[in-house]
N, C-alpha and C positions, 0 to 999 in steps of 0.2 A: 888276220888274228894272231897274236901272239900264245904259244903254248907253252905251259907252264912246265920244270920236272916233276911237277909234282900233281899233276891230271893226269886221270884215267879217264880214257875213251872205248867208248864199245861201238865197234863198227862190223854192220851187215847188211845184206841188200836184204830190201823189204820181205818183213813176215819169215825173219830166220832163226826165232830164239831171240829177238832183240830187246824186249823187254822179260822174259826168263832172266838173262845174264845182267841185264840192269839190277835188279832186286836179291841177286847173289852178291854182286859185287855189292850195293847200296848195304846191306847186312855185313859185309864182311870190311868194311872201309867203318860203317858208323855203329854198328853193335847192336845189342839186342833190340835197344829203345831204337832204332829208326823213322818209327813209325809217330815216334812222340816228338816229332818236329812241327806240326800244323802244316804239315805241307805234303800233298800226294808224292807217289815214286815218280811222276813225268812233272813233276813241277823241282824236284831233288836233283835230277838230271836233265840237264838243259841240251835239246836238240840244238846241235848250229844253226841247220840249215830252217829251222821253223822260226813263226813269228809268233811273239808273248801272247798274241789274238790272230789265232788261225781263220776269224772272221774277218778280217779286215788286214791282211796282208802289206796291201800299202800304204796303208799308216801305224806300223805297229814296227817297234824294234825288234829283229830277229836275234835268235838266240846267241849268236856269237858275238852281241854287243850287249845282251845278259851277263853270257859267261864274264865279259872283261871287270864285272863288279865282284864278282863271287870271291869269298876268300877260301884259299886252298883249306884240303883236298877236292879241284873240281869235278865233279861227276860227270862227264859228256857223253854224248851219241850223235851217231851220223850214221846216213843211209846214201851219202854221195862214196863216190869213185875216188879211190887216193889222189888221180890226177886232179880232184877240184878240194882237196883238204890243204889245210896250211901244208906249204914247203916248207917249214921248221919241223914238221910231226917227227920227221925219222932221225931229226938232226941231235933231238931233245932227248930228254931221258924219261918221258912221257908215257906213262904204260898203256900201251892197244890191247886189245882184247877182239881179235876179230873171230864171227861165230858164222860158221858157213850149214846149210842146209841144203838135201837131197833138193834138186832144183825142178825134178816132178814136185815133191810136198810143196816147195817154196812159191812156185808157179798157182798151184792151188789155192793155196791160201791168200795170196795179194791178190787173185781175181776175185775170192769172196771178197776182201776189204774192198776192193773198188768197189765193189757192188753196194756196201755200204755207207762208202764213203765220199761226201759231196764233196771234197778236193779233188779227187780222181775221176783220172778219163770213165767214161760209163761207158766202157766193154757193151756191146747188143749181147752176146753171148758167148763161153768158151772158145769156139771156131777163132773169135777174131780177137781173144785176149791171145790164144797161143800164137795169130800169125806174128802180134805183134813183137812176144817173146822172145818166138826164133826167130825176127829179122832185129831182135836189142832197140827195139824201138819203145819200150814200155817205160814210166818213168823211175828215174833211176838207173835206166841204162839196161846193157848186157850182161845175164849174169854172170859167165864167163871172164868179160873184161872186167868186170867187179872183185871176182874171187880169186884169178890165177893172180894179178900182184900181189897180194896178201899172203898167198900161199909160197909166193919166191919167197917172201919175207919170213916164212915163218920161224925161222934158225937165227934171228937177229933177240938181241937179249930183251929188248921192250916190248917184245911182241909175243900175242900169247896167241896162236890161230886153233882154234876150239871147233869142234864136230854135235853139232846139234845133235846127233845120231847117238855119239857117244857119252853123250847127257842123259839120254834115255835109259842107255843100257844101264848107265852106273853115275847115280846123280853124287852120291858119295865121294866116288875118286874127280869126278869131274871137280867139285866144291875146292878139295884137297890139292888141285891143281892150279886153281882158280889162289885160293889163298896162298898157294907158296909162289905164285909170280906176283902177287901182291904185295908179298911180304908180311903177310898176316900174320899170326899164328893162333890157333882156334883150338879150343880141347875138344874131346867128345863127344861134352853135352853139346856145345855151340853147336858142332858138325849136324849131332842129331836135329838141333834145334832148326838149324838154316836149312838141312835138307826137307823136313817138315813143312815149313813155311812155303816152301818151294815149290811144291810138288804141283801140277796142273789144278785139279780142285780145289788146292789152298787158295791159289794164287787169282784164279777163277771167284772165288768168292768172297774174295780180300778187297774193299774199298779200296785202299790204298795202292792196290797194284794194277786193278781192272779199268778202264777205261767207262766201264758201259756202268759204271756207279756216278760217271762223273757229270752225266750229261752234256757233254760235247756235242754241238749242233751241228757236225760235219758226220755227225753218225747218225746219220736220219733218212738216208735214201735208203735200204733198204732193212728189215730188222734181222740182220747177222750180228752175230755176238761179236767182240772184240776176239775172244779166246773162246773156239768154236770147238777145237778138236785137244790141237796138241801133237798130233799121233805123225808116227816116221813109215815107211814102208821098205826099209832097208831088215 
């Protein structure tokens, strides 16, 4: 895949804030009206590694042959390992956005998704989602080997490596962080406005941001919400 300089990618291993930071950045890239596009926040942003019909994988073009139509600014996400991301990502002037999570929370929440979710392995229970954890067997990889390259990286100028944690404490400065490596520049009201929209119950109850309005038919093994909790324990 060729990277643009002019894409933004949000990269995190599963269930870390990855659509939280999608819907900051999507607001702060296309403006108040983002919403007035006819098109949900997961169809705005194009997964690479997904197929345009997650029902039919092998006949269906995957997102990183989407993205090559898109006209800039493109919006991306991935949930792969740098080692399987374009070798142009670091080369390019490409903006990364990687958003890391407490990896108790993070572990938590991709076993509820599995549990709901008919693409993923179907865990029996806890016991054998964490052996597969901690031996980096689960999909998606290691979390560890997922987050320490991003975190070498974090001192490189296109890379922005962000604390789920630290979105909690203070959604405001996090926003205000988020826009100055974007190059944005947002007044007040917008700040107010973006933190608003943002906040877990906005977001939770927004069509446009929720998954579980969309009726996706790979969320049907068990009835867990998309956006269950939210919550950090740091």
């Amino acid at each position: 895949m060729e990277i643009r300089s002019s894409d933004v990618i949000v990269i995190t291993w599963p269930k870390s804030g990855t659509t939280w930071m999608q819907y900051i950045v999507t607001q702060l890239i296309c403006g108040k009206n983002c919403e007035d596009q006819n098109s949900t926040l997961f169809e705005r942003n194009i997964s690479l590694e997904f197929a345009r019909n997650p029902m039919e994988p092998n006949n269906s073009e995957g997102g990183y042959k989407i993205a090559a139509e898109l006209p800039p600014p493109r919006l991306l996400k991935s949930h792969l390992k740098s080692s399987m991301l374009p070798s142009s990502l670091l080369d390019s002037k490409a903006k990364v956005i990687y958003v890391v999570r407490n990896p108790k929370d993070a572990a938590v929440s991709f076993f509820n998704f599995c549990c709901m979710n008919t693409s993923l392995p179907p865990y029996k229970d806890w016991s054998e989602f964490f052996e597969h954890f901690y031996d980096g067997l689960l999909p998606y990889g290691d979390w560890f080997e997922h987050v320490l390259p991003w975190w070498e990286k974090r001192n490189e100028p296109n890379v922005l490596f962000m604390k789920y944690e630290d979105m909690k404490k203070n959604l405001q400065d996090a926003v205000l962080r988020i826009s100055k490596f974007l190059e944005k520049s947002i007044s007040e009201e917008e700040l107010g406005d973006i933190c608003e929209k943002s906040s877990f119950d906005a977001m939770k109850n927004n069509p446009y941001s929720n998954p579980d309005y969309m009726g996706i038919p790979l969320f049907t093994r068990q009835p867990i919400p998309f956006m269950r909790k939210g919550s950090c324990h740091l």
